[in-house]
C-alpha positions in Angstrom: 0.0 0.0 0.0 2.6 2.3 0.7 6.4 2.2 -0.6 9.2 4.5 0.1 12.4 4.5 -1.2 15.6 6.1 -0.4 13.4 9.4 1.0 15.0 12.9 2.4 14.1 16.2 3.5 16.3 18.9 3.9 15.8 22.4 5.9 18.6 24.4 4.3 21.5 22.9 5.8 19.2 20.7 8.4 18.5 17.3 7.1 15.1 15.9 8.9 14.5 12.5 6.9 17.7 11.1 5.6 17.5 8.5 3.0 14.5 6.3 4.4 12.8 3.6 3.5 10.2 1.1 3.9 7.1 -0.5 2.9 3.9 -1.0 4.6 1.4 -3.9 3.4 -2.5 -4.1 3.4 -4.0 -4.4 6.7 -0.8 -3.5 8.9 -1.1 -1.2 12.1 3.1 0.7 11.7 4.1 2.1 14.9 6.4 4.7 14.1 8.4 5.2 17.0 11.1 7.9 18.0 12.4 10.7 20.1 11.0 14.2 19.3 12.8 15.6 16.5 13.4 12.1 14.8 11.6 12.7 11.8 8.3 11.2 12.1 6.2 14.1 11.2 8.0 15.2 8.5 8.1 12.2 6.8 3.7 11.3 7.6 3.2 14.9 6.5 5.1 13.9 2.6 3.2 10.5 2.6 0.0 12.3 2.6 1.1 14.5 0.3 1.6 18.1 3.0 5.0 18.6 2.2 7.3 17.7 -0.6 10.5 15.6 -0.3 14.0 16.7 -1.1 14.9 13.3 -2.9 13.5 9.6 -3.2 9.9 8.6 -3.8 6.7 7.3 -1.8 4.1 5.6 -3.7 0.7 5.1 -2.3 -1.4 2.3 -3.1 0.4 2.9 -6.6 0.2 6.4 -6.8 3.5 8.6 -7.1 2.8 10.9 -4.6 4.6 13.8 -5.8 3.3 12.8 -9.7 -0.3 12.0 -9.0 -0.6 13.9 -5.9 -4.7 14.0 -6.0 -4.9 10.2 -6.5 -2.2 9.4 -3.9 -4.2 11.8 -1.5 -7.9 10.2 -2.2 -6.3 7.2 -0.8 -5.1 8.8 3.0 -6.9 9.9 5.8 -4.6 12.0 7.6 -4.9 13.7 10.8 -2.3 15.7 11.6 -0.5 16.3 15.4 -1.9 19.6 15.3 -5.4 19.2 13.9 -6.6 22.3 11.7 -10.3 23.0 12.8 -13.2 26.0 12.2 -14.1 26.6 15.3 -17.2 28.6 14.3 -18.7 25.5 12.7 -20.7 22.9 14.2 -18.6 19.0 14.5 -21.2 17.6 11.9 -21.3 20.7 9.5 -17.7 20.8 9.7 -17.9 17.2 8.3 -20.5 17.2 6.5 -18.4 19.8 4.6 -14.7 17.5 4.8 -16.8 14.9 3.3 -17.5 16.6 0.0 -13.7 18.7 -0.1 -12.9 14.7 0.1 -15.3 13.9 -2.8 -18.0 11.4 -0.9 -20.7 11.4 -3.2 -23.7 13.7 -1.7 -25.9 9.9 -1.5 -23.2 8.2 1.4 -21.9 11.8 3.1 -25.0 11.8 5.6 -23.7 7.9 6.1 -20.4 8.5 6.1 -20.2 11.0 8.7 -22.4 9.8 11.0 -20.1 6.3 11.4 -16.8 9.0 11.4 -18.7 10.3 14.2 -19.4 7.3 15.9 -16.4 5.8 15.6 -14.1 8.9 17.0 -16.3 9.0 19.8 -17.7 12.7 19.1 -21.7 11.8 18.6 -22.1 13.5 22.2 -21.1 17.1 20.4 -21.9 16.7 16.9 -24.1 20.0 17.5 -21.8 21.5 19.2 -19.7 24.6 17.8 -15.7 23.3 17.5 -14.3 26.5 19.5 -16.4 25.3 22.6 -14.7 22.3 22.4 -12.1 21.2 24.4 -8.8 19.9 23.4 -9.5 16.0 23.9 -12.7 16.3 21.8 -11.2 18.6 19.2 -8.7 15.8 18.6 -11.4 13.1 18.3 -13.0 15.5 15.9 -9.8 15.6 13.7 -9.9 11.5 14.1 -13.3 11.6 12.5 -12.0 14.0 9.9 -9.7 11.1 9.0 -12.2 8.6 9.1 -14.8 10.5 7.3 -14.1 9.4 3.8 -13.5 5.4 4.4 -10.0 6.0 3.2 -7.7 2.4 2.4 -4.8 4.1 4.4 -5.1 5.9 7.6 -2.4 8.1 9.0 -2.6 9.6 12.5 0.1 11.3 14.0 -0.1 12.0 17.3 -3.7 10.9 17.8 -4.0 10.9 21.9 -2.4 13.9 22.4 -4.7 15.8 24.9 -6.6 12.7 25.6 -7.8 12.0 29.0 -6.9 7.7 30.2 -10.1 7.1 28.9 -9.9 8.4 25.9 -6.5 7.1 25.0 -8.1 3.9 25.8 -10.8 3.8 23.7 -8.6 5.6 20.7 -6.0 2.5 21.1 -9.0 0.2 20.7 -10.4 2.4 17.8 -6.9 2.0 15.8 -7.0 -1.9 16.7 -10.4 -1.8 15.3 -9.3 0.0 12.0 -6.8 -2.4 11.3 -9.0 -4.9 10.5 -10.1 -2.6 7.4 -7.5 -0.2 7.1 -3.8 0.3 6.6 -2.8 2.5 9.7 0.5 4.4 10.2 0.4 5.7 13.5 3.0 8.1 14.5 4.0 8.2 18.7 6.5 8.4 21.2 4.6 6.7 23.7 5.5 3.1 23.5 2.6 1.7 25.3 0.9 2.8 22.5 2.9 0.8 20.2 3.0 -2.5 22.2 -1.1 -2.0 22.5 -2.5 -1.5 18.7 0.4 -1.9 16.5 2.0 -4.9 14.2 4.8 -3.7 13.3 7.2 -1.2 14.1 9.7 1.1 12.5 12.0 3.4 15.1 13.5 6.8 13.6 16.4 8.7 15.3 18.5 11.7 14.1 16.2 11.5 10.6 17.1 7.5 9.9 15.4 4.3 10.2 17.3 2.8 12.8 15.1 -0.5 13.7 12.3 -2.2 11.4 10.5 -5.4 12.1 7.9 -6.5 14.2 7.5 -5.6 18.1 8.2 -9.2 19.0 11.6 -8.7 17.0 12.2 -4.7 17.9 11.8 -6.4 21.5 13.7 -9.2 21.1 17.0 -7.0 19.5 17.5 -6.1 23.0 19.3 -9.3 24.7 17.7 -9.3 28.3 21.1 -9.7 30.2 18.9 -10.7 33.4 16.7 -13.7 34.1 13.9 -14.3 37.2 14.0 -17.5 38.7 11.3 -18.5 41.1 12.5 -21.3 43.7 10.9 -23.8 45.7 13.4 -24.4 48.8 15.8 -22.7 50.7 16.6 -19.1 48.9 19.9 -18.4 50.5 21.2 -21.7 49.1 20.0 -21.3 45.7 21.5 -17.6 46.0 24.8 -19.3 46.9 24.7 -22.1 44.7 24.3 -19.3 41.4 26.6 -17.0 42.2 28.5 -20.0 41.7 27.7 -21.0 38.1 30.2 -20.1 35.7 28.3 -17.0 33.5 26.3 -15.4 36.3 27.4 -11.4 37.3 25.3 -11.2 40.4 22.1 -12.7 42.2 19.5 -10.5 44.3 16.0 -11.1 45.8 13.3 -9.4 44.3 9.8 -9.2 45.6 7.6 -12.4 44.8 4.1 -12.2 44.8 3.6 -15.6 45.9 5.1 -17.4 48.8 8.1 -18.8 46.6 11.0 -16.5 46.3 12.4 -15.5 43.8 15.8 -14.6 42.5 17.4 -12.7 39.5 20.2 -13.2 38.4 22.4 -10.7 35.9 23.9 -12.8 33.2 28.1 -11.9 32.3 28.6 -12.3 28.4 32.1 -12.3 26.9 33.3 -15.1 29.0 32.9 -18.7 28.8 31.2 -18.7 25.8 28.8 -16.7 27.0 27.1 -13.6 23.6 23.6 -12.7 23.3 20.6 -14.5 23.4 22.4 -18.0 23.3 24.7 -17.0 26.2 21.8 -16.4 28.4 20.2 -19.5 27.7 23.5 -21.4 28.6 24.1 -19.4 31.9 20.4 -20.2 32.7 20.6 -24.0 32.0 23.7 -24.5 34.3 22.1 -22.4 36.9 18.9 -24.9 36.9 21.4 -27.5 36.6 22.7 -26.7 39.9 19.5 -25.9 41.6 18.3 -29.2 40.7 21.6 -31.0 41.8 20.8 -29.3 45.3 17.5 -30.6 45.4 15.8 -26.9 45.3 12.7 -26.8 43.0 12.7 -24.4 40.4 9.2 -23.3 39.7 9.5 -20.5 36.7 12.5 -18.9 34.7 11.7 -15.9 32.7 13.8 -13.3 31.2 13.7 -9.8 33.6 14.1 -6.9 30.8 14.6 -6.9 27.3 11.4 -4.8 27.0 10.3 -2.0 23.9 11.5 0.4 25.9 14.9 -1.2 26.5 15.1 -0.8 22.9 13.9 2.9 22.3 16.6 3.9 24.6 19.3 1.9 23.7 18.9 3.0 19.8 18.1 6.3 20.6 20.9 7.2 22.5 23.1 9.7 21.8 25.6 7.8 19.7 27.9 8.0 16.4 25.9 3.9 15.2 22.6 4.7 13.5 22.7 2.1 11.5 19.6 0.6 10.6 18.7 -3.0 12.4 15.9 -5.3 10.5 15.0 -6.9 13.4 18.5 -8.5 14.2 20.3 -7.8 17.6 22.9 -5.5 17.8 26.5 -6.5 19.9 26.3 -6.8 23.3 
């Protein structure tokens, strides 16, 4: 549905997007994920077709944006992170007239807006004037403006901003709900929002795509380096018995919520054999090894960290590597 390839966007000397791409299919929910200032809104605001790029193409649903621009944009539904309103119009006038600007033929606009309005949430103020609005329903308004023409591809950036709990809640279940017949791009730096709605994930930083794949895999390029192990027995000897094990950095005792305790223990790569993901798994098999040997039960071995977020800031930091990752770890 939408393919870009090799795109940029300069500000005199600034460079915002530098030589992206990517490719998003029909029916994926894209989190696009970075820091403020990565990029993200500069590169939603050329796919729909707000701002022209610098160099490199995007394509939409086979339409050259910057060729066939109208085309391209009867295909989007874009709301933007500040949402342009009238505030002296009424929420259903005001879409009532976004439907026809979009071209809904005048026998499916009363239709058509009336499902925007249900679906954004805003059916409670449809009669109300937009400037009397406040903030959280003014966005939902901008949501329906998306909506409004049944667009293929929906692209929201920013789309709980000024959104009370409850209202970021039902918009995360409204953008799970369109990905069932929508694409959806869904610009944020708020990765709860991510790990909730979308599919796939693709992480700017500095103007580059750093990280592409899906949030199992964006999750997984982050080694956890610690593992939880719930015991059944005496905790002081397990504690002994892995700090012990060849492999194993350090062993505290974390709060259990059960009456088992339970231990985590920080994993030591570079010796022994021990890198990555396969290191940890060796470190932990010894350390059940000896748990077992002593006769302590081991009810549950998970991995401690190695979460989204692990990710963002690890590949976000401030660093000279911004090389992009599809989805395989980096070096510990």
């Amino acid at each position: 549905m939408i393919r870009v390839s090799h795109l940029t966007k300069r500000y005199g000397a600034h460079t915002a997007v530098d030589d992206v791409s990517f490719e998003v299919g029909a029916g994926e929910v894209i989190g696009f994920l970075g820091p403020n200032g990565a990029g993200k809104s500069t590169t939603l605001r050329i796919l729909a077709g707000f701002l022209g790029a610098s160099a490199g193409t995007v394509t939409v649903a086979g339409h050259d944006v910057a060729v066939d621009s109208i085309e391209a944009r009867r295909c989007i539904g874009y709301m933007p992170e500040a949402v342009p309103l009238y505030p002296e119009m009424r929420v259903v006038e005001y879409l009532r007239f976004r439907a026809e600007l979009k071209g809904v033929a005048r026998a499916r606009r009363r239709a058509y807006v009336d499902d925007a309005l249900r679906r954004a949430g805003v059916l409670d103020v449809a009669n109300k004037t937009i400037g009397h609005l406040s903030k959280g329903y003014r966005q939902r308004v901008g949501l329906a403006d998306a909506l409004v023409a049944k667009p293929p591809i929906v692209i929201l950036d920013e789309p709980t901003a000024g959104l009370d709990p409850n209202q970021i809640r039902e918009t995360r279940a409204l953008v799970r709900e369109l990905g069932r017949e929508h694409t959806v791009v869904l610009s944020t730096h708020i990765l709860s929002e991510v790990e909730a709605c979308a599919t796939r994930v693709l992480l700017l930083h500095k103007g580059k795509l750093v990280a592409e794949g899906a949030t199992e895999r964006i999750r997984a390029m982050r080694s956890p380096t610690a593992v939880d192990v719930t015991v059944h027995g005496d905790a002081q000897a397990a504690a002994v018995a892995l700090r012990a094990v060849d492999g194993v950095a350090s062993v505290d005792s974390i709060p259990a919520g059960g009456e088992d305790p339970r231990l985590r223990l920080r994993v030591k790569f570079g010796g022994a054999g021990l890198e990555g993901a396969e290191g940890r798994a060796l470190a932990t098999e010894r350390c059940i090894a000896a748990l077992v040997g002593l006769g302590i039960g081991v009810r549950e071995v998970r991995a401690a960290d190695g979460s989204l977020e692990d990710v963002f800031a690890a590949l976000t930091a401030d660093s000279d590597d911004t090389s992009r990752a599809d989805g395989d770890a980096p070096s510990a």
